[in-house]
N, C-alpha and C positions, 0 to 999 in steps of 0.2 A: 504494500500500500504506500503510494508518494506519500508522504507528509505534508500538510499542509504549510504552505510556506507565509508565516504573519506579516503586515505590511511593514515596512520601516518607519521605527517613529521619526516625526521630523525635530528638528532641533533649532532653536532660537536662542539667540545669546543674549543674555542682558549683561549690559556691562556697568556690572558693581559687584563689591568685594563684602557688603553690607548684607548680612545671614536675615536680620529682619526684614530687610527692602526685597530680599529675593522669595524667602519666605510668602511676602505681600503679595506680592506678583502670579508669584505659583498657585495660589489660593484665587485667586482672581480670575487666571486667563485657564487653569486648566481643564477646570470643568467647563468649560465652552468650546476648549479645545482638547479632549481626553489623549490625541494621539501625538500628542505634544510634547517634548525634552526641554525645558526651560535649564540650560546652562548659566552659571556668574563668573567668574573669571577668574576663580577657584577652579575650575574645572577645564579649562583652556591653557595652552602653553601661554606662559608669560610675555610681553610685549608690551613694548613701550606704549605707556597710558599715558594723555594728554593733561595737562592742568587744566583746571576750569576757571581761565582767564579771562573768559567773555561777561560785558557787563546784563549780559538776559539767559532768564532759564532756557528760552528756545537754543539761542545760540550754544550756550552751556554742553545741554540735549545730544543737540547736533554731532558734535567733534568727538562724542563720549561714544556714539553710536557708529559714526564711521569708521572709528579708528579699529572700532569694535570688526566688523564688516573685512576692512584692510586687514586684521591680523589673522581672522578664523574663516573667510569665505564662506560666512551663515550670515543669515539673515539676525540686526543686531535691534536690540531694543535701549533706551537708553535715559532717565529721569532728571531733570535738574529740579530741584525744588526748594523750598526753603520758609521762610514766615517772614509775613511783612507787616508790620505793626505801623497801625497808621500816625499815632504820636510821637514816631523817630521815622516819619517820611517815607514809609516804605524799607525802613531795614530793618533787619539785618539781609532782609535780601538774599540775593546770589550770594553772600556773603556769611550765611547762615552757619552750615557747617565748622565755620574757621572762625565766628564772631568774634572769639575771646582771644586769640592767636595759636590756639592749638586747634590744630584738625582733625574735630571729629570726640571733640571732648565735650562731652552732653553735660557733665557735671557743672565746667566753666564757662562752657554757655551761658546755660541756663543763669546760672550766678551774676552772669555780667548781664543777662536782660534786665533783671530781678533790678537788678542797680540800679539802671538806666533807666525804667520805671516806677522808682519808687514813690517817687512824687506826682506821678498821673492820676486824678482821681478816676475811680470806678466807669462812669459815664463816660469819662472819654481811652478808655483801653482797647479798645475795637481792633481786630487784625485778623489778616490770612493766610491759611497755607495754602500757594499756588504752586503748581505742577506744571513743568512742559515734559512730554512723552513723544521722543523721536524714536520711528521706527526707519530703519536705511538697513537698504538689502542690495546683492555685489550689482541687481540687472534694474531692477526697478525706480531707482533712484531713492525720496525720502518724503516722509509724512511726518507730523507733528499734529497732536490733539493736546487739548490743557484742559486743567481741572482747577478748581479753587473752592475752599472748603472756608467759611468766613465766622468768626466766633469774637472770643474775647478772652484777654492775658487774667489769669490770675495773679494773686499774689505770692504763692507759696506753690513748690511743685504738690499734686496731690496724683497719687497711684505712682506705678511702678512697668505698669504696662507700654505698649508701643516704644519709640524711639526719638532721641531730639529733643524738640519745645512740647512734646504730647503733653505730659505730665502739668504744663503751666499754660495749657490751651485748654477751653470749653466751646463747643461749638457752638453756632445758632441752634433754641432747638433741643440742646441738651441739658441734662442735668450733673452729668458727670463729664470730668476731663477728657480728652484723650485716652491718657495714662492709665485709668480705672475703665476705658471700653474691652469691652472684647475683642478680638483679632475681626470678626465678621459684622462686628457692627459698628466697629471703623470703618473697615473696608466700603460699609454701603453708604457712608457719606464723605468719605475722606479723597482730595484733593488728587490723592493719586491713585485712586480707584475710580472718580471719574475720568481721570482721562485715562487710565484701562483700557476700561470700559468703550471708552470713544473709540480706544486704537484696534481692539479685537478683530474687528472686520478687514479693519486694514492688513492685519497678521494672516486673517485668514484667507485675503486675497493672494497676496503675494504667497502663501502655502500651500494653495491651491495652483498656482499657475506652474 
């Protein structure tokens, strides 16, 4: 009796080294797309990754995704995102990540928003986590969808959940943090689950073709 021979899963990079970001994503895109390999860059030979020197999350997106593309020859996914708080103008911005000058230190972030803020009264703490989501693949060229999830700063971080600013984020809408949601009911309003969301179609055009 031949064997049945099973289809090949196909494979999509996203390029982040971030176990939560990837996690998110996988939760997101898989069960719309079951026949799917979601890679992070963990799992890919090593190569040179770009800085994210651009002043916009699209741009950001973009060079995170191509470079992604140029190293593995898979179709690459790729997030820039961050919090932009409207009584520091929109920052920290693209600048999110590295606010405090270490990269990717959630503790001294946080601490240094907390700062920054202390003098804001209540009424006016209003801010957003926006998301651009570049998808670039070797034939297709590139797509971008954004998300934006729009709430208000706390004072104090509260939960332990999620990643980032979650912890001292409340959404519209909510009663609890980020920090204290669950993984799936983040997911269904959070910044970069709508633009997922948005991009799936486009993953599964280009996975289809």
């Amino acid at each position: 009796m031949t064997p049945v021979k099973r289809p090949e899963r196909r494979r999509v990079v996203l390029a982040t080294r971030n176990p939560k970001k990837l996690a998110e994503l996988r939760r997101i895109v898989e069960p719309q797309l079951p026949d799917i390999t979601v890679l992070g860059l963990d799992d890919v030979a090593p190569y040179d990754e770009p800085a994210e020197t651009e002043a916009t999350f699209v741009a950001n997106a973009l060079i995170k995704a191509s470079a992604a593309v140029a190293a593995t020859a898979l179709p690459a996914l790729a997030d820039d995102s961050g919090l932009c708080v409207d009584a520091l103008n929109g920052m920290p911005g693209v600048l999110s990540a590295r606010w405090s000058g270490r990269a990717k230190d959630d503790a001294a972030n946080n601490a240094l928003l907390l700062a920054q803020t202390v003098d804001v009264p209540d009424e006016r703490r209003s801010a957003q986590f926006r998301c651009a989501m570049a998808l670039v693949t070797p034939h297709d060229g590139e797509r971008v969808r954004t998300g934006v999830m729009r709430g208000r700063l706390l004072r104090e971080a509260v939960g332990d959940g999620g990643f980032g600013y979650d912890p001292l984020f409340v959404a519209d809408g909510q009663l609890l943090s980020n920090g204290e949601l669950s993984p799936a009911a983040k997911d269904a309003i959070s910044h970069r689950g709508e633009a997922l969301r948005a991009i799936v179609p486009d993953l599964v055009a280009v996975l289809a073709s």
